[in-house]
C-alpha positions in Angstrom: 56.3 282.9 118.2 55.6 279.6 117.3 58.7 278.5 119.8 57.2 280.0 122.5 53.7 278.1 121.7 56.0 275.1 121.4 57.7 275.5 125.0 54.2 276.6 126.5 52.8 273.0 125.2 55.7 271.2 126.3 55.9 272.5 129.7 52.1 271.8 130.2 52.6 268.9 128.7 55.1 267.8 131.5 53.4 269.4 134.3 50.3 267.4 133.7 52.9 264.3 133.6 54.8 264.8 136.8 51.6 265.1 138.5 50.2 261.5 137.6 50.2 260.6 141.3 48.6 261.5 144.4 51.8 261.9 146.5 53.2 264.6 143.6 50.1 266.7 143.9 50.6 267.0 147.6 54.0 267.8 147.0 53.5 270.2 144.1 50.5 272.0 147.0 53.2 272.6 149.1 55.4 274.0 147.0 52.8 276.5 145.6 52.1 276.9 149.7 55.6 278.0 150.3 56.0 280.2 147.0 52.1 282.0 148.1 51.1 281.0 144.2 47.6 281.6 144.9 47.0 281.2 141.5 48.8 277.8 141.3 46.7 276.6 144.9 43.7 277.5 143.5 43.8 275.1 140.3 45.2 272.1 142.3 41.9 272.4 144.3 38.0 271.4 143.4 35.4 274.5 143.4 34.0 273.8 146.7 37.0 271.7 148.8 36.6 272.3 152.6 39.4 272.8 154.9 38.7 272.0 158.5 41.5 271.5 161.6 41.1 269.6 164.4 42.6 271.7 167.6 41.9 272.3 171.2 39.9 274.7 172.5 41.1 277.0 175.8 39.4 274.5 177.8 41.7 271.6 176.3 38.8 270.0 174.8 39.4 269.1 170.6 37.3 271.6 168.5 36.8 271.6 164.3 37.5 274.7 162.9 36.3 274.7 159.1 37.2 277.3 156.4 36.5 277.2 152.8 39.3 277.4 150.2 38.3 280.2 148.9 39.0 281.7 152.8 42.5 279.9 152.9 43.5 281.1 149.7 42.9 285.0 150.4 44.6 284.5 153.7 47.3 283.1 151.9 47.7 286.3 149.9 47.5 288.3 152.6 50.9 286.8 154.2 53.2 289.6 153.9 56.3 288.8 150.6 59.0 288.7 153.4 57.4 285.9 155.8 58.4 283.2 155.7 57.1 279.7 156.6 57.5 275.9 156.4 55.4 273.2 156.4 58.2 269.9 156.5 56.2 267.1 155.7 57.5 263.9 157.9 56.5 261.3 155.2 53.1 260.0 153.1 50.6 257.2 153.5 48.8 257.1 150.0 46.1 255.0 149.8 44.5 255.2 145.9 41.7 254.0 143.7 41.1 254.8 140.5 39.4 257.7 141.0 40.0 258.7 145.1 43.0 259.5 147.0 43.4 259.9 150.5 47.1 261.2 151.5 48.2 261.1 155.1 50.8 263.5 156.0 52.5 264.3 159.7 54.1 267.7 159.4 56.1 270.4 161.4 55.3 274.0 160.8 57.8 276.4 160.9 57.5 280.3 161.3 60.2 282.7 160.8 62.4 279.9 161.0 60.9 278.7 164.7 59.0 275.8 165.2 55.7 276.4 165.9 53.6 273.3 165.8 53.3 269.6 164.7 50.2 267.8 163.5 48.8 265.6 160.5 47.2 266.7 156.8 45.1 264.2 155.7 44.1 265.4 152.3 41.4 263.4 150.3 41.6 263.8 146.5 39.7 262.9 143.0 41.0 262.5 140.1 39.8 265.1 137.5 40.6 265.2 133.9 43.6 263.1 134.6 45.1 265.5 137.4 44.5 264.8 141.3 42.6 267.7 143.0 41.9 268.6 146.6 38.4 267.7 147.4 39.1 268.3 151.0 41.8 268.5 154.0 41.9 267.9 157.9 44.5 268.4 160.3 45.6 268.8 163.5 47.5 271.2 165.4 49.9 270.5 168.3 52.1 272.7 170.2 53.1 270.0 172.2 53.9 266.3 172.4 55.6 267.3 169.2 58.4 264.8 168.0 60.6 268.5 167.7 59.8 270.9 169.9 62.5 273.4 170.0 
């Protein structure tokens, strides 16, 4: 017994560690993402964080679409064990203080193995008893002009 306290410790103790920047906590989101560990997502977030996206409307005019996280979460549970997605993050522009992170990410998203759109996170995160946290993410959504459209 006293192992497995041992190895539970230890493995907090190096999750917490690997974390230390803001770059690994957007990495370690979309990994949670892609596994649909709601239970994970839902720590690496504050209470209240607000999602919105930046899209256009059937008039081709931009529109913000906001949901909470509580909303993305439960829709993330409601994907289906066998779908699969992918969000392939293009690269990261991290800009940091002490206490705030902002983490720019292009993306393509992939569906059932088809691309289905490009765009840009750009996440904005605090840091909270030494872990960074989602206080709140943009994007966009592009079906076309995309650098891979296939």
């Amino acid at each position: 017994m006293r192992i497995v306290v041992l190895y539970t410790l230890l493995f907090s103790f190096a999750f917490a560690k690997a974390q230390q920047t803001p770059q690994k906590a957007i990495e370690d989101f979309f990994e949670a993402f892609h596994q649909k560990d709601t239970v994970l997502l839902k720590k690496m977030a504050m209470p209240d964080a607000a999602l919105s996206t930046i899209t256009k409307n059937q008039e081709g005019q931009n529109q913000l679409v906001r949901e909470s996280y509580d909303e993305f979460i439960k829709n993330i549970a409601s994907i289906p064990h066998d779908i699969h997605f992918e969000e392939k993050l293009l690269g990261f522009v991290v800009q940091e203080d002490k206490m705030m992170a902002n983490v720019w990410t292009p993306y393509e998203f992939y569906f059932k193995g088809s691309f289905s759109h490009c765009g840009t996170n750009n996440f904005v995160l605090m840091k909270d008893d030494g872990d960074w946290k989602i206080v709140s993410l943009t994007d966009t959504r592009n079906r076309n002009n995309c650098k891979t459209e296939k």
